[in-house]
C-alpha positions, -999 to +999 in steps of 0.1 A: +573-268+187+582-234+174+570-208+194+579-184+223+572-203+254+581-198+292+589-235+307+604-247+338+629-274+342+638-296+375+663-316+389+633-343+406+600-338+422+604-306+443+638-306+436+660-270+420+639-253+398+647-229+366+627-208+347+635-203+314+621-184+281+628-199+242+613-195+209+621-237+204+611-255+232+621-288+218+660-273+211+661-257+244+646-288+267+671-305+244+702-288+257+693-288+296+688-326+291+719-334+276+740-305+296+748-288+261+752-256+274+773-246+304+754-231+333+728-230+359+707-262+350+736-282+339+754-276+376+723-286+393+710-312+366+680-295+355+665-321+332+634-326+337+607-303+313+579-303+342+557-272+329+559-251+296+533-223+289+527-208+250+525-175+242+520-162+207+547-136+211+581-132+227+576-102+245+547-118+264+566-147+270+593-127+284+570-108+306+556-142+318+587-155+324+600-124+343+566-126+367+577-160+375+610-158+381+599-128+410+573-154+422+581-175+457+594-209+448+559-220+465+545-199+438+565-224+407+556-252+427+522-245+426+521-236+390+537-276+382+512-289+405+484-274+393+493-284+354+516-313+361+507-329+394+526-360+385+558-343+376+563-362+339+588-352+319+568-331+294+597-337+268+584-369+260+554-353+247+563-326+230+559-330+187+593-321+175 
């Protein structure tokens, strides 16, 4: 899926969050899974692809993801509940 997307990974249900912005989804979910890339989600084993929203171009994206990041962690939680309520692991899903 090759397209500028804001997306949120977790460690477990209501566990750490982290809000992220790519242009691959697939790639990106990728590297947090298998710790790839030094950092944030590979410290707190963010693995889990639990919400992901398209946007048709990066700036939007980056505006979207900038919104969310200023957003109360109730706010992100919300956000997976409301599209996710079971908290699967939307990598399984996506067409790569």
């Amino acid at each position: 899926m090759r397209s500028p997307c804001v997306y949120i990974m977790a460690s477990r249900r209501n566990g750490t969050l982290y809000v992220g912005v790519t242009s691959n989804i697939g790639r990106r979910a990728w590297e947090h899974r298998t710790g790839a890339v030094e950092g944030f989600t590979k410290r707190y084993g963010c693995k889990l692809l639990v919400w992901l929203e398209p946007h048709e171009r990066m700036d939007e994206a980056i505006a979207r993801e900038k919104q969310i990041k200023s957003g109360s962690r109730k706010d992100k939680l919300a956000l997976i509940e409301r599209d996710n309520p079971q908290w699967h692991d939307l990598f399984e899903r996506l067409n790569m």
